[in-house]
N, C-alpha and C positions, 0 to 999 in steps of 0.2 A: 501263129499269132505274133505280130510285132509286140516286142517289150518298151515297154516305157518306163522313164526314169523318174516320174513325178514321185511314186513312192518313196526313193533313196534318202530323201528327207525323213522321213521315218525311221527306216533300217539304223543311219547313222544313230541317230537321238538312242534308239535302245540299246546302243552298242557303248554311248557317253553316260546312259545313264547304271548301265552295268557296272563303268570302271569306278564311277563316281560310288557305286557300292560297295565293292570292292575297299575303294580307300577309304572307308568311314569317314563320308562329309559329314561336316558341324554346321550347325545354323552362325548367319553371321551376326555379330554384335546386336542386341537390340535400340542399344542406343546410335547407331547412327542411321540416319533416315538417307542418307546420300547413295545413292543405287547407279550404275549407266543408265543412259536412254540407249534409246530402238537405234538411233542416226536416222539417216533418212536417204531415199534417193532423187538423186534431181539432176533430172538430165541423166546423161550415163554416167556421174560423178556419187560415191556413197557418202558422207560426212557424218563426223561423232561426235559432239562435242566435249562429250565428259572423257572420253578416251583422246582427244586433238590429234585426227589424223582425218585425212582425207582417200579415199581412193577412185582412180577412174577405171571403170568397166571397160571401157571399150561402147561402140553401137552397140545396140540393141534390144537391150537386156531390161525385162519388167519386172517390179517386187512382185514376190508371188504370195499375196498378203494372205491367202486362205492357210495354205500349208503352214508360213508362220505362227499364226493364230492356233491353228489343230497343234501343232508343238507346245507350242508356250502352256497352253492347257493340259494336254495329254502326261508330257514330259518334266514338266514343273516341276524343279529344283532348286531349296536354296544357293545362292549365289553362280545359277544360270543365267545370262540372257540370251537369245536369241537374238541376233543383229542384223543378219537377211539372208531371205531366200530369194535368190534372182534367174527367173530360167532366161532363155534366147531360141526362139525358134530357128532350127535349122535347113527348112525346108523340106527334112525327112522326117520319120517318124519319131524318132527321139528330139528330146530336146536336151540344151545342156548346161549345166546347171551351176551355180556358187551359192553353198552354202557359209555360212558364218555364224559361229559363236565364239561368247565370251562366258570362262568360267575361273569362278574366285578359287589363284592357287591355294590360298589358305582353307580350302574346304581339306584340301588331298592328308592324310595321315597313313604314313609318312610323306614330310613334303616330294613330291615326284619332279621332276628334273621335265622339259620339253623334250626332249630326244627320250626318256622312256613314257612320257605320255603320245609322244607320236607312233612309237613300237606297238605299245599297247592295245590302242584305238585298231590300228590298223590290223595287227595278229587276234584280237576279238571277233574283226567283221572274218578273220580268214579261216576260222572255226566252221565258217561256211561253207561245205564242198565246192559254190559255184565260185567262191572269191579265190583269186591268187595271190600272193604278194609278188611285187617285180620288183623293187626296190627298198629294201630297208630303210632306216630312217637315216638319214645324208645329212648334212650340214650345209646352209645355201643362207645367202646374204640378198636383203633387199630391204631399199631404202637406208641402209646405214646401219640394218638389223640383225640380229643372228636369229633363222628361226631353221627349223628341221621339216625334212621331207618325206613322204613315204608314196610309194606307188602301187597298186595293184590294178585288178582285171577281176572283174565281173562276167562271169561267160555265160551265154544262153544258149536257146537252142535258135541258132544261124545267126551267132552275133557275138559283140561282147561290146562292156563298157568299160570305159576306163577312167579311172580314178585318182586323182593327188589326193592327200593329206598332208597341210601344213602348218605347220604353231609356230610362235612365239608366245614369249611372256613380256609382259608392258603393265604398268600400274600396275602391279600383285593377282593378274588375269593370265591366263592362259587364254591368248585369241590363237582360233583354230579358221580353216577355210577346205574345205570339202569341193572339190574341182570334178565335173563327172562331163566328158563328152563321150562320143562314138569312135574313136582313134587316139594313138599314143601323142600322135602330134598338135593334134588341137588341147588332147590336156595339156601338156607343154607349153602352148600359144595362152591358155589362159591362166596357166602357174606364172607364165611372166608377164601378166599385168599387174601381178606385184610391183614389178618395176617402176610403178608410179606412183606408189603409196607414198602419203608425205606426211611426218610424224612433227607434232611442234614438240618444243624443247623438251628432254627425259625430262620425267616429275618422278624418278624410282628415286 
């Protein structure tokens, strides 16, 4: 049986919402109504407005608006959003995937640092026998940003996936991006389409 990665959107979410238990999140303020939106996608370009950055995909890539939906509901946390699920068909049986969320640092007690929230996430999913870690959390710059990396490997039977994790913090969020193709190099090819993320002025 060929494996498919549509599930992965799943796995991650209860691996985020574990740590999120973990650090005893709080509800945020009831007095402020001001929340993110979803962004959007258009064209191969994604845009945010409450967060002002833009980023370009690359070809090919569709919201995969079911799976965000099953999340948002299933996994519902305060000061969660889910911001997109984008697969790209590859031709072969997998497809491959960018996930993105945005979560309120001030949920985390004690506050967590991005380089241990990238540790974390990723040594949770490696709790996994199938998951490996290949790279601890790194330090890597794009667009002008400091965020952290982590790499592993999902293995199957006549296979394996491969996997980025990487954060930054912006507006008091921890944005996160979940990279999953079929080779070390295409994650690679789509960890640097970071490279075109374009943030407007810091508001921290």
């Amino acid at each position: 049986m060929k494996y498919s990665p549509v599930p992965l959107a799943v796995v991650f979410c209860l691996v985020s919402a574990f740590l999120l238990a973990q650090h005893h999140p709080r509800e945020a303020p009831k007095s402020s109504q001001l929340r993110p939106d979803d962004g959007k996608l258009t064209g191969n370009v994604y845009s945010n407005t409450y967060f002002g950055f833009s980023y370009p995909l690359g070809d090919g890539w569709f919201a995969n608006e079911e799976i965000m939906q099953a999340n948002s509901l299933t996994f519902q946390m305060p000061g969660r959003f889910y911001l997109l699920t984008a697969d790209r068909h590859t031709g072969g049986p997998n497809r491959e995937r960018i996930l993105m969320i945005a979560e309120d640092a001030a949920a985390y007690r004690p506050r967590i640092t991005v380089k241990k929230f990238a540790l974390k996430v990723v040594h949770a999913q490696a709790k996994n026998p199938t998951i490996e870690v290949i790279h601890e959390a790194y330090a890597v710059d794009y667009a002008g940003k400091h965020f952290y990396r982590s790499d592993y490997r999902e293995n199957y039977s006549g296979g394996s996936l491969h996997k980025a994790f990487v954060a930054t913090e912006w507006k008091g969020y921890l944005l996160s991006w979940v990279f999953v193709a079929d080779s070390e190099k295409r994650v690679t090819d789509l960890v640097n389409s970071l490279q075109g993320l374009s943030f407007v002025a810091d508001h921290k």
